[in-house]
N, C-alpha and C positions, 0 to 999 in steps of 0.2 A: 528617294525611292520613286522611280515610275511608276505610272499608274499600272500598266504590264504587270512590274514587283508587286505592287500591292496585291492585287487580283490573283497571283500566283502565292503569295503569302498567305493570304486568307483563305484561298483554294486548300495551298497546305494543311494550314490550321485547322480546319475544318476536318481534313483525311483523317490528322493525326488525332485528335479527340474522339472521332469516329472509330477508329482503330483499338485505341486506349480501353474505351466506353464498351466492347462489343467483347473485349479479353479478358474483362475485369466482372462482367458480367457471366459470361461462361466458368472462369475460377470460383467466383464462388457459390457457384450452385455445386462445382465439382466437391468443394470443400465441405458444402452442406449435406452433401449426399456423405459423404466418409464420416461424418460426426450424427450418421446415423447407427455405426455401432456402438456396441458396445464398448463400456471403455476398459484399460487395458493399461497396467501400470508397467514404465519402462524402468527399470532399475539395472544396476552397471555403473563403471567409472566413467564420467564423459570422455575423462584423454582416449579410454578406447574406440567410443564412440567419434569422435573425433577422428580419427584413427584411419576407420572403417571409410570414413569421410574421404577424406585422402588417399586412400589407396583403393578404394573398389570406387566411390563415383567421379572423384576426379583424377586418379590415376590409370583405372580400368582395369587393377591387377587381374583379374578373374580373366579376362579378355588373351591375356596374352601366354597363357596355355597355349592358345593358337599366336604367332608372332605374326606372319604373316598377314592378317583378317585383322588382328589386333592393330597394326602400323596401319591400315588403313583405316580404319574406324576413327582412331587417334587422331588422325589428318582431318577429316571431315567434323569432329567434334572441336578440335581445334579450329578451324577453319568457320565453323558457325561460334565460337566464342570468341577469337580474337578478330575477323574482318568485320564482323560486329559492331565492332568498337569504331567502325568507319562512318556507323551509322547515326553517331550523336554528332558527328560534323553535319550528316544530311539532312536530319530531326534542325539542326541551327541555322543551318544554312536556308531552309526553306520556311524559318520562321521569320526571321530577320532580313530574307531577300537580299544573304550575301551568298558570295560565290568563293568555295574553299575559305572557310571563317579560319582555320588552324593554322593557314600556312605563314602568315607572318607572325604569327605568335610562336609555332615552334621553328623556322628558319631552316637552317639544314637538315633539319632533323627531320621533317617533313617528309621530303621525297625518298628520303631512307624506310620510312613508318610503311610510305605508299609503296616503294619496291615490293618489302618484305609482304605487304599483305595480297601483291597480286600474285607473287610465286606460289604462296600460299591457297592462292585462288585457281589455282593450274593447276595444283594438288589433289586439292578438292572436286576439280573438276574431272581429272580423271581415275581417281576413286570412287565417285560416285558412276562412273562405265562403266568400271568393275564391279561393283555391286550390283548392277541391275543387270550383266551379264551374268555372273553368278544366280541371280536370282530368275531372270525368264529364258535362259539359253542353258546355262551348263547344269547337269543334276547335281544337286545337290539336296541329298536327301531330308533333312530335316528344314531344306526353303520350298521343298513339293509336295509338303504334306497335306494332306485333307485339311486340317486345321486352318490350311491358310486359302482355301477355296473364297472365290466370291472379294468381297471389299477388303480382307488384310491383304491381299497380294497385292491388288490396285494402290493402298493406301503408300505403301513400301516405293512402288513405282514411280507414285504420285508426288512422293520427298524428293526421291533423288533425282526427278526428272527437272521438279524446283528450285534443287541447289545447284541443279547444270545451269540453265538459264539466269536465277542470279549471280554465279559467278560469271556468264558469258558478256551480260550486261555492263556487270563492275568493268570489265577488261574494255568494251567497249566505248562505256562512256569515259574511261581515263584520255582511250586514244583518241577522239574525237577533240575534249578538251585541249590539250596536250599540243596538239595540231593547231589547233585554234589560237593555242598562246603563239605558237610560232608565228603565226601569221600575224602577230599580234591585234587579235579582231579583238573590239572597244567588249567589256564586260569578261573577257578573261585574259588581261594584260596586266590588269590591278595586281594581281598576286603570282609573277611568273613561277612553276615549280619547275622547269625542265621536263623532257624526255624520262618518262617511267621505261624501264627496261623490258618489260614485259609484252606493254599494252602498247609501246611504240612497234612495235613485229607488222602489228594492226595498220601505220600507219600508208604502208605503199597501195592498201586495198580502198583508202580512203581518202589519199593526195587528188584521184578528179574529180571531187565531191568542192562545190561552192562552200563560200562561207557560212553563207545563209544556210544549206544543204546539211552542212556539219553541226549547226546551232541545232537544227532541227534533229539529227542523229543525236548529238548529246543531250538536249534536253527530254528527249522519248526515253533516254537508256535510264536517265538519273529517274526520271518520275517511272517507270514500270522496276527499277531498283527498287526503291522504297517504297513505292504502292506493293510490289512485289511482298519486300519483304513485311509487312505490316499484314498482307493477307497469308501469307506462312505464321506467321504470329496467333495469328485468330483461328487457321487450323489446326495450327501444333495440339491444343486440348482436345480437338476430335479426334487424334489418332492417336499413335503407340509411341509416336513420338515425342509425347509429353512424359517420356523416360528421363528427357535432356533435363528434364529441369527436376522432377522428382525422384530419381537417382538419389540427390544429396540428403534429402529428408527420408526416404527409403533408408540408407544407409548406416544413416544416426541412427535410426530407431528398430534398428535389425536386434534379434537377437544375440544377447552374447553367451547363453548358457552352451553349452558341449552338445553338438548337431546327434540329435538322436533323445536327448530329453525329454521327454513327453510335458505337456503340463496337466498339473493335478487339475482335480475336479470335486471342490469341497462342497459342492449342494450333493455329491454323491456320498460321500462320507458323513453330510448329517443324516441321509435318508436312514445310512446304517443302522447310526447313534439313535435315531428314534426309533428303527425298529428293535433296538438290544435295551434299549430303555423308553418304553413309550411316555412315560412321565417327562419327558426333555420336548417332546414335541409340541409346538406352538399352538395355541388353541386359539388364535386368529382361524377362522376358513373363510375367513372372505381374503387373505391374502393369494395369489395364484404363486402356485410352485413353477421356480425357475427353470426353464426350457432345455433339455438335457440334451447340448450337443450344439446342433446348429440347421435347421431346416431351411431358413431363408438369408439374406446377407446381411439384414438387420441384427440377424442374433451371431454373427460374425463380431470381434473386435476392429476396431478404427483401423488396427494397422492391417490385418487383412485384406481390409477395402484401401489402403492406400496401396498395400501391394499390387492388387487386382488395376489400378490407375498408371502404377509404374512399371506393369510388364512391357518388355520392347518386341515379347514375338518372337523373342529368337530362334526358340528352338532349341537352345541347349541342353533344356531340363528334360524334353523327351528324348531326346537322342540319347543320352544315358541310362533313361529311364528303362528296366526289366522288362517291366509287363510290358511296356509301350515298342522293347525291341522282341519280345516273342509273341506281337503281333497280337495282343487285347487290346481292347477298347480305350486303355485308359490313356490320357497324353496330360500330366503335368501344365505343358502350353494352355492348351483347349479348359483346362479347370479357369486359370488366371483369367481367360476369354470370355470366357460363360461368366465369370464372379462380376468381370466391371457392364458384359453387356446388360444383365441381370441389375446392376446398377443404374445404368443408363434409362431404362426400361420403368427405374422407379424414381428416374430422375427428371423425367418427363411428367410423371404423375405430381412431383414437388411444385415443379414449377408452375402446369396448371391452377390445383388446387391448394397449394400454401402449405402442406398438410401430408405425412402416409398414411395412406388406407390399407389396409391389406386387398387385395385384387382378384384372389383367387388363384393366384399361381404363387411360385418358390423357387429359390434355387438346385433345392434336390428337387428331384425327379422329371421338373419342366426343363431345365438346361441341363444339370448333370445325372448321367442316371446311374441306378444300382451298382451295374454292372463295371461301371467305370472307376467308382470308389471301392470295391469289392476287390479290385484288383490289384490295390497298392500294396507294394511288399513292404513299405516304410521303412527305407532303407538310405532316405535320405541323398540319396546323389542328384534329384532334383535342385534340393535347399545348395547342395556343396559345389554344384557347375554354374549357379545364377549368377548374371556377373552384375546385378545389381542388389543382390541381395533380398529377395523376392523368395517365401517361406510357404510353395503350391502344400506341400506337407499338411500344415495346419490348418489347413482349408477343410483337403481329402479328411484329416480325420476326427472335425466336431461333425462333420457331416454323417460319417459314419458312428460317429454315436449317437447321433440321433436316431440315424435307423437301427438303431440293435438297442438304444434302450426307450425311444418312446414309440418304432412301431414290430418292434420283435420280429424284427427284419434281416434275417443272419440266413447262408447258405448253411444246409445241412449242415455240413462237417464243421462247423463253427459253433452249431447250437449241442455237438457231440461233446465239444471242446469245453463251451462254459460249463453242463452239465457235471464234467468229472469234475472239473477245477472247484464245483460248488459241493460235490459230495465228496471229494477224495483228497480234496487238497492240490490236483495233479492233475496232466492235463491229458493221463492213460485211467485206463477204465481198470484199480485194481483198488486191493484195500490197503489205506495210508498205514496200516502195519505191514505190511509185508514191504518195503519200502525201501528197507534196509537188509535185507532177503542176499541183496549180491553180495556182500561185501563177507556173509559165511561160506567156506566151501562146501562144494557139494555131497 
């Protein structure tokens, strides 16, 4: 190894730890923050769970309602899993200061592997122009919403403008290479792989370029490749795009009871029991009664806060959404938003001080208001259009009991509502005998 290699080695080495060091520290403060709810027992058969696995986060079923947007998505998710895989060559290659480590180990198969992953990278490459023309030129209603004002729009842009460039990169430095072996210049002659199909097109834009010229072309492409991607690494858990990866644990731990199920709520049903028999009620009072409902993200369950972590943004849960298409306040989206910035926001205060304090604000009323959760018709088409499995549902409605049972915070016609149902049985204002009044003629 030349002194060059080594200093380019050790350069490497260096990134890569640095890289490692900087992703590994941001997950798990993400991870600390979600095992700040409550916890929250998953029960179910795993094969369904499993299941769910396979066909919502790595199949995308949900997705392809739309076939169209689904084919493409599918390309670009592909396209970040499998050229991917190109990248433990350049993790090897820039440790050990070789150049294409795999090529004489896999032989023909090789240039076959590298075809397929640059068509693939063309794919990718222009899926991602449609996406960012869908999303800043053509309307599309549920990518122009309020909700996505400000940093989610940029962040959206910010990916796909990243996967154009490292695709452009991959494509350029093959051809640069590739060139180079033809010529056979000393350092990539060692391993010939031929003419890639793709990235050779590249090649006539590059034949009056020196050797020297070309060295320097290739070696810029390879290290802003993998600096590249090593800094999409480190951003992925700043954005919405940390779906790609929590999708699959989203998905396992989705609910499997029948969409529309509520879950019970037995600190309410003791309260019952101790007022129908106050001899059962515990004469601890230095214990504090359990929090009825949910006012901050703390008193949310884990998976809540993982869901809030694994929203992508899309928009599909408001677009279906009732109140959010006859023009109220409420968006599905903007709940998931509000729940992980609301996290963020106490993730900052973790990291700080070791510790949560409480701060003086919540996530009712500081992020989400009244008016927003007042408006859910809980009717579930949110929970049933998510294509990752993402339950805005159960958010909207411990939050709403908390306002209706620890601050007696119910619209008018809601507090008509409990009223009869507590005196009549029913949720009309008459007497629970006459009840049965229709069913004699008149």
């Amino acid at each position: 190894m030349t002194a060059l290699s080594l200093t380019q080695s050790l350069l490497f080495s260096g990134l890569t730890v640095l890289a490692i060091s900087l992703v590994a520290k941001r997950a798990k403060m993400i991870l600390r923050t979600i095992k700040l709810g409550r916890s929250e027992q998953v029960e179910g058969p795993k094969i369904k769970r499993w299941k769910n696995v396979l066909l919502l986060a790595l199949g995308q079923q949900k997705m392809f309602r739309k076939p169209g947007v689904a084919l493409l998505h599918l390309i670009v998710y592909a396209g970040f899993i499998i050229i991917n895989i190109e990248i433990v060559e350049i993790i090897l290659d820039g440790i050990v200061g070789q150049h294409r480590l795999f090529a004489p180990v896999l032989g023909s198969l090789y240039p076959l592997l590298i075809n397929a992953f640059e068509a693939l990278a063309v794919l990718v490459l222009l899926a991602c122009v449609v996406f960012i023309i869908r999303r800043n030129i053509k309307s599309i209603t549920r990518l122009q919403s309020n909700d996505l004002n400000g940093w989610p729009k940029k962040d959206a842009t910010i990916i796909l403008g990243a996967e154009i460039i490292l695709m452009s990169l991959f494509l350029v430095m093959n051809a640069s290479d590739t060139l180079l072996q033809e010529r056979n210049h000393l350092g990539y002659n060692q391993h010939p792989t031929g003419n890639f199909w793709i990235s050779s097109l590249l090649h006539p834009f590059l034949n009056n370029w020196s050797n020297q010229g070309l060295v320097v072309v290739e070696r810029v492409s390879w290290w802003l490749h993998i600096a590249g991607i090593y800094a999409f690494l480190n951003y992925l858990p700043y954005s919405k795009h940390l779906h790609i990866i929590l999708a699959f644990p989203n998905a396992y731990f989705s609910k499997l009871e029948p969409a529309g199920k509520m879950e019970n709520m037995p600190a309410i049903q003791q309260e019952v029991i101790y007022a129908m028999q106050p001899e059962l009620a515990p004469t601890d009072t230095t214990t504090n009664p359990a929090r009825f409902g949910a006012r901050d993200v703390v008193d949310l369950s884990w998976k809540n806060l993982l869901d809030a972590y694994s929203c992508t943004e899309c928009g599909r849960c408001s677009s279906v959404c009732p109140a959010n298409q006859t023009g109220k306040l409420l968006s599905p989206r903007k709940i998931m938003m509000d729940t992980r910035d609301r996290l963020e926001e106490i993730g900052k205060t973790l990291g700080k001080n070791g510790a949560w304090q409480e701060d003086g604000h919540s996530l009712l009323h500081d992020y989400i208001s009244v008016e927003e959760i007042n408006a859910c018709t809980t009717c579930n088409a949110c929970v049933q259009e998510c294509p990752v499995s993402i339950n805005p549902l159960d958010i909207i409605l411990q939050l709403r009991r908390n306002l209706v049972m620890e601050e007696s915070n119910t619209p008018a016609e809601w507090a008509t509502l409990f009223g009869n149902v507590e005196n009549n049985f029913a949720p009309w204002k008459f007497n629970p005998e006459d009840r049965e009044n229709w069913i004699h003629p008149a």
